[in-house]
C-alpha positions as CSV (number, residue, x, y, z in Angstrom):
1,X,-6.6,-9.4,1.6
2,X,-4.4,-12.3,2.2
3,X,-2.6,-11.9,-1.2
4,X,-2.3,-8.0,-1.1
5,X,-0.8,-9.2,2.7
6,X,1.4,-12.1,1.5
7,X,2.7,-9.8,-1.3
8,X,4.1,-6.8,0.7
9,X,5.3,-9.2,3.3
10,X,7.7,-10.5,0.8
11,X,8.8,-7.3,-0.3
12,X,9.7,-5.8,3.0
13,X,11.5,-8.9,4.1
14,X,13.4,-9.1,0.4
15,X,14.1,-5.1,1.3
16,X,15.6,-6.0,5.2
17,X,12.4,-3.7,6.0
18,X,12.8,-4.3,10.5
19,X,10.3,-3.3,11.8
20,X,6.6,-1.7,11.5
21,X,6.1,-4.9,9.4
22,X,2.8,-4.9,11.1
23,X,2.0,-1.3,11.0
24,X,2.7,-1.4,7.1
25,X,1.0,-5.0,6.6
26,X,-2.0,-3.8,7.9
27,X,-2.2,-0.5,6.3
28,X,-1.9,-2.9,3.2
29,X,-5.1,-4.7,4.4
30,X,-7.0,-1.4,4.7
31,X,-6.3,0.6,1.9
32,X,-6.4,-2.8,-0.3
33,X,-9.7,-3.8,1.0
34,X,-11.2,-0.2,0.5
35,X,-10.4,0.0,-2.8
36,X,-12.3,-3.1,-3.5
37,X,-15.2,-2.0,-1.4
38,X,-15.3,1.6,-2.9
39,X,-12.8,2.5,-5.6
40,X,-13.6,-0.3,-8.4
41,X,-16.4,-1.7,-10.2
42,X,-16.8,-5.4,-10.1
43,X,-14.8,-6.7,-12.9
44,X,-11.9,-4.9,-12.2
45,X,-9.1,-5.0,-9.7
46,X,-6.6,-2.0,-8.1
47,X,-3.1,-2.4,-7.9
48,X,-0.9,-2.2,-4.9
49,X,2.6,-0.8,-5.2
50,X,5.5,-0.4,-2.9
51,X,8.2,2.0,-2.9
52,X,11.5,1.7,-1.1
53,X,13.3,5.0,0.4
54,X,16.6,4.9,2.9
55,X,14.5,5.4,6.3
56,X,11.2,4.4,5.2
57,X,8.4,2.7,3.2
58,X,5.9,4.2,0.9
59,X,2.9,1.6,-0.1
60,X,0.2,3.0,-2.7
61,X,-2.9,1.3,-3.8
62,X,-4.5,2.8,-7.7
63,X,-8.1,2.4,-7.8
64,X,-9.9,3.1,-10.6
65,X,-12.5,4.8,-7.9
66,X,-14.2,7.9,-7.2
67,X,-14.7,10.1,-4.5
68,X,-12.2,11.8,-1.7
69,X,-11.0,9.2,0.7
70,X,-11.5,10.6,4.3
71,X,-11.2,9.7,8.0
72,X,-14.8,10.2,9.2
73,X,-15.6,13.1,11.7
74,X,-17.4,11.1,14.0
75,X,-17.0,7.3,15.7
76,X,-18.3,5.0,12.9
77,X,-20.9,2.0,14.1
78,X,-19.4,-1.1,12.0
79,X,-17.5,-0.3,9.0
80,X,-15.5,2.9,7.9
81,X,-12.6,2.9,10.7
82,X,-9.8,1.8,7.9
83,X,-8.4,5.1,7.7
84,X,-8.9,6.4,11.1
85,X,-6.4,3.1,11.7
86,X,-4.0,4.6,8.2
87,X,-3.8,7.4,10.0
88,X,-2.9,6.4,13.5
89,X,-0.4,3.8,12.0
90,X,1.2,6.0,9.0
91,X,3.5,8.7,9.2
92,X,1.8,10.4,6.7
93,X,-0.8,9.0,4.2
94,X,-2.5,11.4,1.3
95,X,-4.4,10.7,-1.9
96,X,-4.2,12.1,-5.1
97,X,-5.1,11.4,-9.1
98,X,-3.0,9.0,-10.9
99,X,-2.2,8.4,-14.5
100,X,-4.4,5.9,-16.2
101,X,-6.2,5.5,-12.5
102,X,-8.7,8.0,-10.6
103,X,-6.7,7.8,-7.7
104,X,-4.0,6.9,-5.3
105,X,-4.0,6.5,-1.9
106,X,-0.7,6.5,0.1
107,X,1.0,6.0,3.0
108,X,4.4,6.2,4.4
109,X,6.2,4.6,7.7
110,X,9.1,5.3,8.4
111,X,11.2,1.6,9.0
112,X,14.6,0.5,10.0
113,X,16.8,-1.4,7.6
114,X,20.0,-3.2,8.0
115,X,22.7,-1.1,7.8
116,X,24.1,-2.4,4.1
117,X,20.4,-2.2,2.4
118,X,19.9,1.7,3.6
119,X,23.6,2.3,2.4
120,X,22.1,0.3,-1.4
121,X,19.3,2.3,-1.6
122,X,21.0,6.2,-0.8
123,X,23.8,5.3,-2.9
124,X,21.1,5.6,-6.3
125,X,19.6,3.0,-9.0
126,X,19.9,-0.5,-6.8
127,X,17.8,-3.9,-7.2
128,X,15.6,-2.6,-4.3
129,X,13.4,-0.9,-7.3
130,X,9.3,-0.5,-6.6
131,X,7.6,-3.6,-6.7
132,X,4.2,-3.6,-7.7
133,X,1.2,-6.3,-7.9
134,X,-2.7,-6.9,-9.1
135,X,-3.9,-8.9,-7.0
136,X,-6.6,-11.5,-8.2
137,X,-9.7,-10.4,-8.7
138,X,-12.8,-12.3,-10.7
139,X,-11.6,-11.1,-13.7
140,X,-7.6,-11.9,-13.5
141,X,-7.4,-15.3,-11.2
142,X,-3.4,-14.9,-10.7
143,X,-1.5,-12.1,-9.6
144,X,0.7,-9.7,-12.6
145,X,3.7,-8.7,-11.0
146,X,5.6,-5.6,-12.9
């Protein structure tokens, strides 16, 4: 997930996003990396979207999956501890069914921003809009940014 990674690092450093960095980089790496494993068939890709809000950060990844995304009731062997990790590292995180998509899965974190870009973003309509991304997959070999 080094694109999905290298993507939402740019983002949070072009919004003055201090700190969590990590928390929300690697929440990027697990939601992105499930919905390749489970939410889309082979020749197509999800897309990974971040929103900006005064106090925090909400990253979404659309899948074109099915199924409920869930933290698993028991310790898992190998695989299947990404969201038990969303969860301990998100403020909140939720799924839901999406236009055009089956689903998106959330997550917020709540981050501290220099004083001037929290002031840009309450204040209404700024440049800090969502910033959204495909990352490559077989079928598209470069990244569509909207």
């Amino acid at each position: 997930m080094p694109g999905a990674r290298a993507f939402a690092r740019r983002v949070l450093e072009d919004w003055d996003v201090r700190g969590r960095t990590d928390d929300v980089l690697l929440c990027v790496s697990e939601l992105a990396t499930n919905a390749l494993l489970h939410g889309v068939p082979a020749d197509r890709g999800f897309l990974l979207r971040l929103l900006p809000y005064a106090e925090s950060v909400r990253v979404e990844v659309h899948d074109s999956g099915g199924g409920t995304p869930a933290v698993p009731d028991h310790e898992p062997d190998e695989s299947g501890r990404g969201l038990m990790l969303v969860g301990a590292l998100a403020d909140t995180w939720g799924w839901g069914a999406a236009p055009r998509e089956s689903r998106v899965v959330r997550v917020r974190h709540r981050a501290a921003r220099s004083a001037d870009a929290a002031d840009a973003i309450a204040s209404g309509p700024t440049r800090q809009h969502p910033r959204s991304v495909a990352p490559p997959t077989p079928a598209s070999p470069s990244p569509a940014r909207h």
